[in-house]
N, C-alpha and C positions, 0 to 999 in steps of 0.2 A: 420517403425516398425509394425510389425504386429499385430494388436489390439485384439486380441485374449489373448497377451501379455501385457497389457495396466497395468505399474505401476505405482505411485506416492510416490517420497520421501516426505514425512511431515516434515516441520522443524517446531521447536518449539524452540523458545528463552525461558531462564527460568530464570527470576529473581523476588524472594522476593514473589512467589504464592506458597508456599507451600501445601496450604491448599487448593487446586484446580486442585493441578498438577496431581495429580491419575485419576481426573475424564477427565481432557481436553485429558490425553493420550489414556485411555480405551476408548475415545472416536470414537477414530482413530485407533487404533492398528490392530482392529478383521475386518478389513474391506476389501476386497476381493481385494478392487483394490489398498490398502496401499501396496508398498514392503517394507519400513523402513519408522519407526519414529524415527526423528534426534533430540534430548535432548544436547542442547547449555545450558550448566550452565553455569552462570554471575554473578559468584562471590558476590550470593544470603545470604543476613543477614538472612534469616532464615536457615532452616534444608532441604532445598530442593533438594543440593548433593547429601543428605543422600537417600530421596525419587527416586532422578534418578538414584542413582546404584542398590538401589530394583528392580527397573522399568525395568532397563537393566539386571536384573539378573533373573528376571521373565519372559518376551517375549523377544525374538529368535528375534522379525523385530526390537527391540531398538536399538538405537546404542549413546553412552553420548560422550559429547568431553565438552572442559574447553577453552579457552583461554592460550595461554603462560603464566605460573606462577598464575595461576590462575586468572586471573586479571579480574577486569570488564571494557568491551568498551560498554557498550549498544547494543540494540536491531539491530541497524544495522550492526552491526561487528557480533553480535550473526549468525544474518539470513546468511551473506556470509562467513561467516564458515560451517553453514549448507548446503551451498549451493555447498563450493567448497570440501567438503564428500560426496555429495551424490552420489547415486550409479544409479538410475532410468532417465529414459529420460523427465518427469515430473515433476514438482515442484508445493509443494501447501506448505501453512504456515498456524500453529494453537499457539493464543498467549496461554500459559499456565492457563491463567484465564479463558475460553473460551470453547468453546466446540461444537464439529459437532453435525451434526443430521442422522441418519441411511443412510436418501438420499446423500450426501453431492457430492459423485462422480458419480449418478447415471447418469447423461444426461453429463456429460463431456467427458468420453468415444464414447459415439454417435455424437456426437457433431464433435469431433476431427478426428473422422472416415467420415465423412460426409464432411466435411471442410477442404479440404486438409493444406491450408492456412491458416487455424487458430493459430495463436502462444499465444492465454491466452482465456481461459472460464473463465465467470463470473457469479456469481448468486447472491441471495439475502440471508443476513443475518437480524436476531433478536433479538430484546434486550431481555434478561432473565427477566429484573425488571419488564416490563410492555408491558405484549403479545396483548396489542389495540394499541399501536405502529403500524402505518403501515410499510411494508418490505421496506426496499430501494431497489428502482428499480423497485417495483410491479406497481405501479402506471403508470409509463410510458411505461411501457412493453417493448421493442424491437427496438432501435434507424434504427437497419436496417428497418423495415420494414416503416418507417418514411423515410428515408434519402437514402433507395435501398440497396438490400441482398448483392449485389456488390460493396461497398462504399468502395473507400480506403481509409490506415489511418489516409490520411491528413482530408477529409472529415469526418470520425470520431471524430476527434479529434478537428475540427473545431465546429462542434456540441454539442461534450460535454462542450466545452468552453463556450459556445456562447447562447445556449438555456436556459433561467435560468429557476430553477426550473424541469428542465426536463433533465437534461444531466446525465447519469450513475453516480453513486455512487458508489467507489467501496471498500470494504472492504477486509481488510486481509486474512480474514481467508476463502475467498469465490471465489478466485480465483485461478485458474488452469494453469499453465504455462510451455512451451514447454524449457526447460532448454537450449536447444542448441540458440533461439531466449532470452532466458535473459542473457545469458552469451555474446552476441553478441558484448555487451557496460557492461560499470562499473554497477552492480548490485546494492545494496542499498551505498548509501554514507555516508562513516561515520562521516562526522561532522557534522551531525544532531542525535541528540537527539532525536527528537521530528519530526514530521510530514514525515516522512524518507520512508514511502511509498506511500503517498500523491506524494511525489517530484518525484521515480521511477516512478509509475504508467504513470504517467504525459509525463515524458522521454518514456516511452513503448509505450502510445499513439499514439506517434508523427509518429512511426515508423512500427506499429504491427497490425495484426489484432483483432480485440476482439469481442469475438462469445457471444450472450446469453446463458446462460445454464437453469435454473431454476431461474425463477423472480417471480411467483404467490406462491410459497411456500419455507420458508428459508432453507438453506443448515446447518447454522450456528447460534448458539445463542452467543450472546456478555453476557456478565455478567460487571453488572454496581457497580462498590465498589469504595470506598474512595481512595484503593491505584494504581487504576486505571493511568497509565501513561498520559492517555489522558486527565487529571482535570489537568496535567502541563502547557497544550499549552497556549500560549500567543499572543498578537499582534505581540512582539519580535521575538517569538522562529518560528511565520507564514511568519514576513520579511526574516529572515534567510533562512528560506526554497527557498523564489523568489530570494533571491541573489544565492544560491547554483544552483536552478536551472537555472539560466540563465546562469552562468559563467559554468557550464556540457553541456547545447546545444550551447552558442555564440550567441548572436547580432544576427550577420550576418547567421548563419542560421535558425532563427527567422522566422515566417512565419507574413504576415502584420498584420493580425488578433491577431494574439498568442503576438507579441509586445502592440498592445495596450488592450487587455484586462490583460496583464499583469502590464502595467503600470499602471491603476484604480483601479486594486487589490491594488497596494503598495502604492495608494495615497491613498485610503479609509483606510488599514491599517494606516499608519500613520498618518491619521486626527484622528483616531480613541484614539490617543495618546494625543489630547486635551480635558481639561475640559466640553467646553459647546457645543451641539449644533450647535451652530449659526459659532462659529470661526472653526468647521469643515466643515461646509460648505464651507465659505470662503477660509480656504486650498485649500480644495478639488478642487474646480471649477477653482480659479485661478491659481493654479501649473498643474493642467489638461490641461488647456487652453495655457501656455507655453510650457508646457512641448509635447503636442501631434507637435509641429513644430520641434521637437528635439528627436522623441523617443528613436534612436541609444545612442545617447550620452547620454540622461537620465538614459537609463537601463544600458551601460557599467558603468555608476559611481558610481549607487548605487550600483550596484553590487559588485564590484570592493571598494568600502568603507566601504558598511555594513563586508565584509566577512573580513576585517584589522582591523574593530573595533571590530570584533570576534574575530580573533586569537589576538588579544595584550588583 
C-alpha cells in the first residue's frame, strides 16, 4: 500500500459511557491519518445511541452499527464487528471512556513504512487520574534493541514472557495493527468478558511482529472511573482467559517456555484463591513440583475443565 495513503479505521466499543463518548470520538475523528471511526453500540443503559447517531450525523468518517436486535455481546463481539466493517488496511481501537493525544498515529506511519514486516505498532499510554504515573513501556524502552532489531516473534514473545518487570505492556488503545495480519486467525474471542485483549495480544505475539512506536511520550490517556470494566477482573475471570488461551493455540503447539510459565501463572492464580499465606505457598510449590513432570496433561485439563465449568 502506498503510504502516502496510510489509513486507520478506529473502533470503538460503546457501552454505558455516555458521558465521554463525544470527547473519546473528537478525539480521533480530525485526525489526518483516521479514514473511519467505527461506533459499535452495546446495548448501552444510558443514552449513548442517542449520542452516536449525532456523532454519525455530524462527521462524514463515523460510521454506527448495533448488534442483531440490538443486543448486547460485550466488548469483544463489539471490537469484531468493528473489525469485520471496516474499510481501511489498518486497525487501531479507542475504548469510549478514553481518549488519544494529537500524536497518537504520528510514528506509526514511519514505522510501518520503514518495516516492511511489521504487522502491529505499539506505544505508550496514560492514566488521566494521575500524570506521575510513569508510561508503560517508557521505562524499558525498545525490547529490540535488547534482544536484536531482527528478533523474530518467537523470540519476542519469549521475552515478553519471561523478563519480569520489563516485558511490553500493551494497551488498547495504543496499538496499531495491519488488518490483513489480524484477520489471519480468530480476532478477539468472545467468551471472554474480561481480559479479551490480554488473551489476543498474546495469540498475535506468538506469531507477529511488533515494532515500537512512541514509548518516552503517551499516545493515549486511560481515564480511571468506578464504571471502569477493568475494576471487574478477578482471579476467576484471569483463569478463564489461560483456559481460552490455551485451548485457541493447543498444547502441542505450545512453545517449552510459554507451557511452563503458563502453568505458574494458573498455579499462583489459584493459590491466590486461599485464605492465608502460608497454605499458598504450600499449593503453589507442591502442585508446581508435580505438576512441571506432566505439563501437557496439566494445561489440556485445566483447560478443557475450567472452560465446562464456564459454559454449565
Amino acid at each position: 500500500m502506498p503510504f502516502n495513503d496510510f489509513k486507520v479505521s478506529v473502533i470503538v466499543p460503546v457501552y454505558n459511557a455516555a458521558q465521554f463518548l463525544s470527547h473519546a470520538v473528537e478525539s480521533a475523528v480530525h485526525m489526518e491519518q483516521v479514514g473511519e471511526v467505527i461506533l459499535v453500540e452495546d446495548n448501552s443503559p444510558d443514552n449513548a445511541l442517542e449520542i452516536c447517531q449525532s456523532l454519525e450525523k455530524e462527521y462524514d468518517k463515523i460510521r454506527l452499527f448495533q448488534h442483531p436486535n440490538g443486543e448486547n455481546r460485550g466488548a469483544s463481539a463489539s471490537r469484531n464487528l468493528g473489525i469485520s466493517k471496516s474499510k481501511y488496511d489498518y486497525i487501531a481501537f479507542l475504548d469510549a471512556d478514553d481518549w488519544y493525544l494529537p500524536n497518537r498515529f504520528e510514528n506509526d506511519k514511519e514505522v510501518f513504512s520503514e518495516h516492511a514486516n511489521a504487522d502491529v505498532v505499539y506505544s505508550s499510554a496514560q492514566s488521566g487520574q494521575n500524570n506521575t504515573t510513569p508510561l508503560k513501556n517508557a521505562k524499558i524502552g525498545d525490547p529490540r534493541k535488547i534482544i536484536g532489531e531482527n528478533a523474530k516473534p518467537k523470540e519476542f514473545y519469549k521475552f515478553s514472557l519471561l523478563v519480569k518487570q520489563q516485558h511490553p505492556s500493551f494497551h488498547t488503545n495504543t496499538l496499531t495493527i495491519r488488518k490483513k495480519f489480524l484477520l489471519e486467525d480468530k480476532p478477539f474471542d468472545e467468551r471472554l468478558r474480561l481480559h479479551q485483549d490480554s488473551e489476543l495480544w498474546r495469540r498475535l505475539l506468538r506469531r507477529g511482529n511488533f515494532f515500537a512506536g512512541k514509548l518516552k511520550e503517551p499516545v493515549a490517556v486511560i481515564r480511571e472511573h468506578e464504571d471502569n470494566r477493568i475494576t471487574s477482573r478477578t482471579v476467576k475471570s484471569r483463569l478463564l482467559m489461560y483456559a481460552v488461551f490455551i485451548e485457541n493455540v493447543g498444547v502441542t503447539n505450545m512453545y517449552g517456555f510459554e507451557k511452563k510459565y503458563h502453568l505458574k501463572e494458573i498455579l499462583r492464580a489459584q493459590s491466590k484463591l486461599l485464605e492465608s499465606n502460608w497454605k499458598r505457598r504450600i499449593f503453589f510449590y507442591s502442585q508446581l513440583a508435580l505438576s512441571l513432570l506432566q505439563m501437557d496433561s496439566f494445561l489440556k485439563s485445566f483447560s478443557s475443565n475450567y472452560l465446562s465449568r464456564h459454559e454449565n
